[in-house]
DRENTORKOL-3810 file (N, C-alpha, C; in nm, 4 decimals):
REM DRENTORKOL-3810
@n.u->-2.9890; n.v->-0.9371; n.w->4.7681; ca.u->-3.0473; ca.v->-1.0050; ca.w->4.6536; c.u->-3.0596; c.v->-1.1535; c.w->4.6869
@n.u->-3.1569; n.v->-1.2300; n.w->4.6818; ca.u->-3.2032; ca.v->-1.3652; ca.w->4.6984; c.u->-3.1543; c.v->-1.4652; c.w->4.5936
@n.u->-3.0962; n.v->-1.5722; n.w->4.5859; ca.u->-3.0617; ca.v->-1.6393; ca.w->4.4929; c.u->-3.1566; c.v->-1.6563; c.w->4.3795
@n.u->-3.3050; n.v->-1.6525; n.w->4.3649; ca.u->-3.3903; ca.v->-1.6148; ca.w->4.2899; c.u->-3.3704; c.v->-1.5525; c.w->4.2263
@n.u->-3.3641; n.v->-1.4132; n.w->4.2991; ca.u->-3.3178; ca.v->-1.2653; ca.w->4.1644; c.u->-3.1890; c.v->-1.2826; c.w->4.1228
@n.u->-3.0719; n.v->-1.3682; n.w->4.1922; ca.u->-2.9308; ca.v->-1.3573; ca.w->4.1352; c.u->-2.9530; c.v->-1.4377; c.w->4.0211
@n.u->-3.0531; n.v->-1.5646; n.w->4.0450; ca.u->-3.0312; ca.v->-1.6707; ca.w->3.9067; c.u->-3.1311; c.v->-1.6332; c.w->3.8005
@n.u->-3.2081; n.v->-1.5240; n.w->3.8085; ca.u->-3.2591; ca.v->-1.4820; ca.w->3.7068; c.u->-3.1834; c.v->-1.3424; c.w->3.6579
@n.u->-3.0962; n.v->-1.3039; n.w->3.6865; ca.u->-3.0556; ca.v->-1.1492; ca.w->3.6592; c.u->-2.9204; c.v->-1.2795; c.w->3.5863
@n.u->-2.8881; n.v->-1.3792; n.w->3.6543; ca.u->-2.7689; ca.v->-1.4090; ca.w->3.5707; c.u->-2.8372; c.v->-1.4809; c.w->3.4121
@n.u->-2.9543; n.v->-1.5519; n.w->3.4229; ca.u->-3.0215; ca.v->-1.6051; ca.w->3.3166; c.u->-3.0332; c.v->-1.4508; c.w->3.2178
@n.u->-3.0569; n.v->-1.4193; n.w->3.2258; ca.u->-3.1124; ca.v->-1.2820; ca.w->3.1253; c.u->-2.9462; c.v->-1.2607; c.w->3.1035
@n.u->-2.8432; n.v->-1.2085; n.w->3.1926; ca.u->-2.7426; ca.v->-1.2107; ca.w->3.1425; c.u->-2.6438; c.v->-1.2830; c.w->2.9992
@n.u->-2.6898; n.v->-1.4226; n.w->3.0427; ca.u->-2.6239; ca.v->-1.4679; ca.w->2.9154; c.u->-2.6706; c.v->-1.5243; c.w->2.7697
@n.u->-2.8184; n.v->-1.4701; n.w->2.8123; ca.u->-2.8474; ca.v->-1.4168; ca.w->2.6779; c.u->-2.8141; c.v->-1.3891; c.w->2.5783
@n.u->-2.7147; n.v->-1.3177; n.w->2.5813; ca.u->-2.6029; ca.v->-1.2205; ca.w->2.4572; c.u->-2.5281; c.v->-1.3346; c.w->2.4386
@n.u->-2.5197; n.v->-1.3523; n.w->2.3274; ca.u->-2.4239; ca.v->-1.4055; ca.w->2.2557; c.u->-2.3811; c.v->-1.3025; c.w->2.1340
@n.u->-2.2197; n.v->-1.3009; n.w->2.1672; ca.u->-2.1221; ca.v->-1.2167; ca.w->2.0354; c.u->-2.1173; c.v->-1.3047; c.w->1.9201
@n.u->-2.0870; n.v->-1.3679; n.w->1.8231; ca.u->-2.0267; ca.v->-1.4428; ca.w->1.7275; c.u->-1.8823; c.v->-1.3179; c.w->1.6431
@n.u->-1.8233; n.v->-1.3679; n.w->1.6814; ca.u->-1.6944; ca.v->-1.2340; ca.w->1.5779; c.u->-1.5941; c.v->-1.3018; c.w->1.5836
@n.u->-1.4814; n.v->-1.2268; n.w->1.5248; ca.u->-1.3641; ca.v->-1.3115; ca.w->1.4821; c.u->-1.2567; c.v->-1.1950; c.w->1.5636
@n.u->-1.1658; n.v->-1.2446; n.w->1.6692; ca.u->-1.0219; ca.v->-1.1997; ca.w->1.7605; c.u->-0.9590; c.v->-1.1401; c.w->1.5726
@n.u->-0.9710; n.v->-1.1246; n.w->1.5188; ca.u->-0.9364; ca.v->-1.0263; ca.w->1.3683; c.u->-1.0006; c.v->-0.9069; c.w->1.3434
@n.u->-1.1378; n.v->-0.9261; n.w->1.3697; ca.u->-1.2158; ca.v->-0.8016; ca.w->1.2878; c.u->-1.2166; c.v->-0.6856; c.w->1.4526
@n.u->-1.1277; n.v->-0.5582; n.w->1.3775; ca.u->-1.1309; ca.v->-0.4865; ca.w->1.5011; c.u->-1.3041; c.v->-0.4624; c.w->1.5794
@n.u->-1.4050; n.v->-0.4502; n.w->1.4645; ca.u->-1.5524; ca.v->-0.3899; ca.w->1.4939; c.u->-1.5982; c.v->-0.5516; c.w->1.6086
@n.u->-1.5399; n.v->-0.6759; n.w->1.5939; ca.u->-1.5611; ca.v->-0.7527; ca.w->1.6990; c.u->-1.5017; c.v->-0.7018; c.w->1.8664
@n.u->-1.4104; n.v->-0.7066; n.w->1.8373; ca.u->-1.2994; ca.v->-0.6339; ca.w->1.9726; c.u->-1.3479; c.v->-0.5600; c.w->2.0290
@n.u->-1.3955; n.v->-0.4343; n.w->1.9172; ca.u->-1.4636; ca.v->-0.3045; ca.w->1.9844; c.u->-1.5868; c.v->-0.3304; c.w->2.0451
@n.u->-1.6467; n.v->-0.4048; n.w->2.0294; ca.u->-1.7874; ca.v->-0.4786; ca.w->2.0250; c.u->-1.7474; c.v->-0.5087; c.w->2.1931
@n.u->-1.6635; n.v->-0.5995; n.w->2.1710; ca.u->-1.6188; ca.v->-0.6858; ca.w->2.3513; c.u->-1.5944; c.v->-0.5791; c.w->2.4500
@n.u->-1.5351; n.v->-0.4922; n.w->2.3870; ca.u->-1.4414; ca.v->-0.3560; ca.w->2.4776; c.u->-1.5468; c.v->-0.2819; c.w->2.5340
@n.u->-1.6802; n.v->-0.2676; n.w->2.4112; ca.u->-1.7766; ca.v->-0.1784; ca.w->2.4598; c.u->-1.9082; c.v->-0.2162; c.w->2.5504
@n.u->-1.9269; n.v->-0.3815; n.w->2.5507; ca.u->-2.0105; ca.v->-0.4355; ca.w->2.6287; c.u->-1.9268; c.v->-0.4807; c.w->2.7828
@n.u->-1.7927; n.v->-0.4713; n.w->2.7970; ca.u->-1.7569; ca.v->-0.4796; ca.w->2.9102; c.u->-1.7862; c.v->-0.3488; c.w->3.0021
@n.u->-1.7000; n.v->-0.2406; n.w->2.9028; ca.u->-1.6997; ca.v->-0.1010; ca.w->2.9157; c.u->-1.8400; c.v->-0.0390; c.w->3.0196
@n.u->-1.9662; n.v->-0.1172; n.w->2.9770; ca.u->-2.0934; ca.v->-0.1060; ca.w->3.0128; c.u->-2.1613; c.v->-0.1988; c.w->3.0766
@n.u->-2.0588; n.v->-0.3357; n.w->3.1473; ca.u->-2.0777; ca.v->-0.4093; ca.w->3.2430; c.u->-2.2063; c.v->-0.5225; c.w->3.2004
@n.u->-2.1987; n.v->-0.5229; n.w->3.0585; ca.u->-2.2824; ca.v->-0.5774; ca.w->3.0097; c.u->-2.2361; c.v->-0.7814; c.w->2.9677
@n.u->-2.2820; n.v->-0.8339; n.w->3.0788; ca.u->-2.2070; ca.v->-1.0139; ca.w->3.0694; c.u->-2.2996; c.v->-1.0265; c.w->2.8940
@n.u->-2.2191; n.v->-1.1106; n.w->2.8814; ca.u->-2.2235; ca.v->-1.1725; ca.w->2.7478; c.u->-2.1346; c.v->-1.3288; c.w->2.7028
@n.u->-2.1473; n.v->-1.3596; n.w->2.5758; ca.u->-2.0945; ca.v->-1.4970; ca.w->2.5489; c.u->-2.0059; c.v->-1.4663; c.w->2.4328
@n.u->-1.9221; n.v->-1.4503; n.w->2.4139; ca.u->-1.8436; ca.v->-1.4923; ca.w->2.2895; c.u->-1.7877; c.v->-1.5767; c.w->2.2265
@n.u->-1.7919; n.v->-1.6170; n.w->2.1117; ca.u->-1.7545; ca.v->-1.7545; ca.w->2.0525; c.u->-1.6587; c.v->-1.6678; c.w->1.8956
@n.u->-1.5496; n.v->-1.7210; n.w->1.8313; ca.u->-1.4773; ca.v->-1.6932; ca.w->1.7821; c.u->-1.5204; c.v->-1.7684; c.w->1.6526
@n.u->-1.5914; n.v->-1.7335; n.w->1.5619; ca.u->-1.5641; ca.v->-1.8234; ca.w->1.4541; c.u->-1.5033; c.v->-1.9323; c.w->1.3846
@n.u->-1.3841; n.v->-1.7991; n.w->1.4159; ca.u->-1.2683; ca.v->-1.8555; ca.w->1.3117; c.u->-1.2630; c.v->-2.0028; c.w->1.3659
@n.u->-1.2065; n.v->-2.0417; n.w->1.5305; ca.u->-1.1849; ca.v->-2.1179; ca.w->1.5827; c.u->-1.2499; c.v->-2.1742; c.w->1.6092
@n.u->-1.4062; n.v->-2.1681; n.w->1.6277; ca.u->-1.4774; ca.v->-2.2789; ca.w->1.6517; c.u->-1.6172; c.v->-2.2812; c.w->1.5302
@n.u->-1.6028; n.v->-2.3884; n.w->1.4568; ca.u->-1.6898; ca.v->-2.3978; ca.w->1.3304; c.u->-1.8168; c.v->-2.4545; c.w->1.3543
@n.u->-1.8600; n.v->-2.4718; n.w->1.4964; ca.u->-2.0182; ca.v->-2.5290; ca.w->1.5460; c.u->-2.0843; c.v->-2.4144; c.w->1.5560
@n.u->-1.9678; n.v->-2.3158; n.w->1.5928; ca.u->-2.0396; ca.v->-2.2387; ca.w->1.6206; c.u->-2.0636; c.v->-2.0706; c.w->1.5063
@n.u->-1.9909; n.v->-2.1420; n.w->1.4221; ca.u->-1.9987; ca.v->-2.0480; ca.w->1.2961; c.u->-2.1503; c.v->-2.1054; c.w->1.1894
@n.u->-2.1300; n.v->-2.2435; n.w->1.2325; ca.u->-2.2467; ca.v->-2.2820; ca.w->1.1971; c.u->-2.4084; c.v->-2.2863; c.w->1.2288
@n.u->-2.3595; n.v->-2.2773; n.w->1.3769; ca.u->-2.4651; ca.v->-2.2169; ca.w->1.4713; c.u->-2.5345; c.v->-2.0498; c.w->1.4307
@n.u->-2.4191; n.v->-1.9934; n.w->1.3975; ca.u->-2.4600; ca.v->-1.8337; ca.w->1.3518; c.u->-2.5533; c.v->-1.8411; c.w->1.2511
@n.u->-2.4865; n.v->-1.8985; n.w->1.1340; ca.u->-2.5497; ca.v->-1.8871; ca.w->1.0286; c.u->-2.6998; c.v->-1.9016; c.w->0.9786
@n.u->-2.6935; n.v->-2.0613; n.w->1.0580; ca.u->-2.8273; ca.v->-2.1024; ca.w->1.0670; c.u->-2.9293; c.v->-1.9935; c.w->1.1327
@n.u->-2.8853; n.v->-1.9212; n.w->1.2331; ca.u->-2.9887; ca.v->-1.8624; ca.w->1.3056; c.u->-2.9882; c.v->-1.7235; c.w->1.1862
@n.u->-2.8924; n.v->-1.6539; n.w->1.1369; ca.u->-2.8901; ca.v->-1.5695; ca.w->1.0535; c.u->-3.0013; c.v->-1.5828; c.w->0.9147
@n.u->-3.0269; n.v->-1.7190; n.w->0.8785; ca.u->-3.0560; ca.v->-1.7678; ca.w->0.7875; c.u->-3.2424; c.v->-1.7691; c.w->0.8187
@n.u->-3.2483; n.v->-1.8327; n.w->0.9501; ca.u->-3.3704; ca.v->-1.8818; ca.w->1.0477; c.u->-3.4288; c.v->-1.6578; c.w->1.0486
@n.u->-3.3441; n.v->-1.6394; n.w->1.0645; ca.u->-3.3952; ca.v->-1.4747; ca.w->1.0714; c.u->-3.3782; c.v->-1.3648; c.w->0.9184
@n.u->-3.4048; n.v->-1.4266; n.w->0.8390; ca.u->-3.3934; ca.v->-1.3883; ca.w->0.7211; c.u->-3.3091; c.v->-1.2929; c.w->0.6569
@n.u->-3.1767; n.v->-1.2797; n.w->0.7447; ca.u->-3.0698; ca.v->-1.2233; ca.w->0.7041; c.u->-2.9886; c.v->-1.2915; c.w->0.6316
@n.u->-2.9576; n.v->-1.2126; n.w->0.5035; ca.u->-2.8806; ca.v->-1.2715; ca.w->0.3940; c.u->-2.6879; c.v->-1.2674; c.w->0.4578
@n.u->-2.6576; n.v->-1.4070; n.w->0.4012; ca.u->-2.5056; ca.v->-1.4270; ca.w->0.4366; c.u->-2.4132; c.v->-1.4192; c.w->0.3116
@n.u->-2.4630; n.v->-1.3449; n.w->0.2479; ca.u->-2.3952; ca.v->-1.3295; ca.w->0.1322; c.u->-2.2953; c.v->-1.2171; c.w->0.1639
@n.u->-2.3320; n.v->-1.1250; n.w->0.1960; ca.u->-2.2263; ca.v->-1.0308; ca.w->0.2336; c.u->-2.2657; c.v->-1.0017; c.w->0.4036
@n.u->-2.2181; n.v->-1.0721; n.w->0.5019; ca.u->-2.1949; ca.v->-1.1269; ca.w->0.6125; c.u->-2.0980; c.v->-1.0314; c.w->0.6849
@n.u->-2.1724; n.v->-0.8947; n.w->0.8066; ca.u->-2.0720; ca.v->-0.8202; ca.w->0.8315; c.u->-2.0341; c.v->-0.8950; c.w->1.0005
@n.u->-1.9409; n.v->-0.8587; n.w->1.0651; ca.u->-1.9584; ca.v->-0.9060; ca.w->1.2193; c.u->-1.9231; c.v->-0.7634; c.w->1.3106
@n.u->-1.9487; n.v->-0.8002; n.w->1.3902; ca.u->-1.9987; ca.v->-0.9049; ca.w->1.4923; c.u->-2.1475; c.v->-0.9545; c.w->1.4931
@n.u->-2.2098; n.v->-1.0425; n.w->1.4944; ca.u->-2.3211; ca.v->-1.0893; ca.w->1.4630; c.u->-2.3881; c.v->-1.0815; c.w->1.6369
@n.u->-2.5183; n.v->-1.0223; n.w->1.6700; ca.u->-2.5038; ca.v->-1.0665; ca.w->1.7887; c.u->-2.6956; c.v->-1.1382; c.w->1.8081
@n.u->-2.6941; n.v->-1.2359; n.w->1.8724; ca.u->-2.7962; ca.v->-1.2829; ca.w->1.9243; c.u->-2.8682; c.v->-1.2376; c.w->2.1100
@n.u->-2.9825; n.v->-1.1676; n.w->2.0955; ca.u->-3.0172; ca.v->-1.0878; ca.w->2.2000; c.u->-3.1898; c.v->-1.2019; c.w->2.2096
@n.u->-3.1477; n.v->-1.2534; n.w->2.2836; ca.u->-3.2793; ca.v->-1.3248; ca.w->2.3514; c.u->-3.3511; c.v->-1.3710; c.w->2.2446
@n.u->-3.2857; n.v->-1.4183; n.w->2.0622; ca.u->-3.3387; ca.v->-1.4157; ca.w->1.9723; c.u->-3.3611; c.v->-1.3604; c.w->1.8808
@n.u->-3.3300; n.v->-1.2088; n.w->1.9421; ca.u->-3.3057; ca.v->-1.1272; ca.w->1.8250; c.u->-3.1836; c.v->-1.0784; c.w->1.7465
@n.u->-3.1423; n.v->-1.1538; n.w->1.6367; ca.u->-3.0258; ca.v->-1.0869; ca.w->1.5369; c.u->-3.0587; c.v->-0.9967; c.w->1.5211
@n.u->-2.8800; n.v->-0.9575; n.w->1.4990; ca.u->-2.8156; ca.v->-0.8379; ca.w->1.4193; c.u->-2.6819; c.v->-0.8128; c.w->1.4056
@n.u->-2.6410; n.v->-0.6807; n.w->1.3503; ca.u->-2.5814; ca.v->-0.7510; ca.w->1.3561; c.u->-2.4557; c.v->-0.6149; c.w->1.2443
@n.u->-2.3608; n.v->-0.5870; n.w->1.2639; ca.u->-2.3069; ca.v->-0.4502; ca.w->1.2274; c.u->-2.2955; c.v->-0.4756; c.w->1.0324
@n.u->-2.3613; n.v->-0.3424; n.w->0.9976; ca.u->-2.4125; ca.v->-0.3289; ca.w->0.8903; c.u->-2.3264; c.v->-0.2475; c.w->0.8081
@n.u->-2.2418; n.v->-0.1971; n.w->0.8850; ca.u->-2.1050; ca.v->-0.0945; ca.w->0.8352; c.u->-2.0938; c.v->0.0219; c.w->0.9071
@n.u->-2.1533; n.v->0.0714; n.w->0.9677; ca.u->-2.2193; ca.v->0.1926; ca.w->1.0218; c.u->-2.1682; c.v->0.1593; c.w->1.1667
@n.u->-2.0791; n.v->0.1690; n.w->1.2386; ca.u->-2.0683; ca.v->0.0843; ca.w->1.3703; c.u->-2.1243; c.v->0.1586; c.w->1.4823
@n.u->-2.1066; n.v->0.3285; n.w->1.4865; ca.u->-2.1530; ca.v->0.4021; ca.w->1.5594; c.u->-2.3414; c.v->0.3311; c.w->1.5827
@n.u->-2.3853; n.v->0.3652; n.w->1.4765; ca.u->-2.5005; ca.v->0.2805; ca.w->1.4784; c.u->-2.5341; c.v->0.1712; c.w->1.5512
@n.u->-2.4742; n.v->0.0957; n.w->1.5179; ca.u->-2.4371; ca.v->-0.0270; ca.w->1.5628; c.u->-2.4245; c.v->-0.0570; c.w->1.6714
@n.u->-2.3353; n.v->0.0325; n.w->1.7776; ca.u->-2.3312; ca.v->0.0391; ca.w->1.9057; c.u->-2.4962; c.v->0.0706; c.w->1.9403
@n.u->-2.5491; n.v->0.2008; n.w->1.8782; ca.u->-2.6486; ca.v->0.2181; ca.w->1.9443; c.u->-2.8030; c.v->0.1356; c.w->1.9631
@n.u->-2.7578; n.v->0.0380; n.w->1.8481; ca.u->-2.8700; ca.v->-0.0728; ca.w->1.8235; c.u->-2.8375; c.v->-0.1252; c.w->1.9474
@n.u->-2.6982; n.v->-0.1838; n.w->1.9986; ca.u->-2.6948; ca.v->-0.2558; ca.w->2.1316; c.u->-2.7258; c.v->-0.2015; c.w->2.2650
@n.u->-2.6803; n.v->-0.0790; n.w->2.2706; ca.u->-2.7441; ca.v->0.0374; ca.w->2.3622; c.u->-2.9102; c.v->0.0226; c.w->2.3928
@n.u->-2.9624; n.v->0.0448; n.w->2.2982; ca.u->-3.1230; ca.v->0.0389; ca.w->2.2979; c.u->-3.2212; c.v->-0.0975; c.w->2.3150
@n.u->-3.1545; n.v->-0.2002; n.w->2.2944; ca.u->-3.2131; ca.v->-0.3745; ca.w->2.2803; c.u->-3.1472; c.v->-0.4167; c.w->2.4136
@n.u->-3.0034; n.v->-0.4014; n.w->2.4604; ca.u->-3.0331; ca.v->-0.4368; ca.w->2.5900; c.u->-2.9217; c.v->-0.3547; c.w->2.6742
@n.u->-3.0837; n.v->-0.3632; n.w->2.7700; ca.u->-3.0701; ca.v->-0.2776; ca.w->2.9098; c.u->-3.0175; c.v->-0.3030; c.w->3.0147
END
């Protein structure tokens, strides 16, 4: 692999951004299951960092998802929110199918 394809396979990589809270098990499971599947990603903790809770929101907000009842893990895929709706099985498979 040419540093070309490494720095674009790593660009597309960190893409993913998690937003969840080290509390909500459906975050954890979230981390467990994108490692599980060798899938790089970014995680940022809410709780602990509030730029970046603010960062969520806004984009939640920017994508016309209501934060009124606000489930997590929230995840940002090259722009596209989403984001677990209660249904987690689901949920996994939304991430399954958006990225490859």
């Amino acid at each position: 692999m040419n540093a070309q394809s490494l720095t674009k396979k790593t660009q597309k990589q960190e893409k993913i951004i998690v937003y969840g809270s080290d509390t909500c098990h459906y975050c954890i499971e979230t981390k467990a299951y994108l490692k599980e599947k060798n899938i790089h990603f970014i995680y940022y903790d809410i709780d602990l960092n509030k730029a970046k809770e603010t960062e969520m929101i806004t984009k939640l907000t920017n994508a016309s998802i209501s934060v009124a009842s606000l489930s997590l893990p929230v995840i940002d895929y090259k722009g596209d929110i989403f984001l677990n709706k209660g249904n987690f099985e689901e949920f996994l498979k939304v991430i399954q199918t958006k990225i490859k």
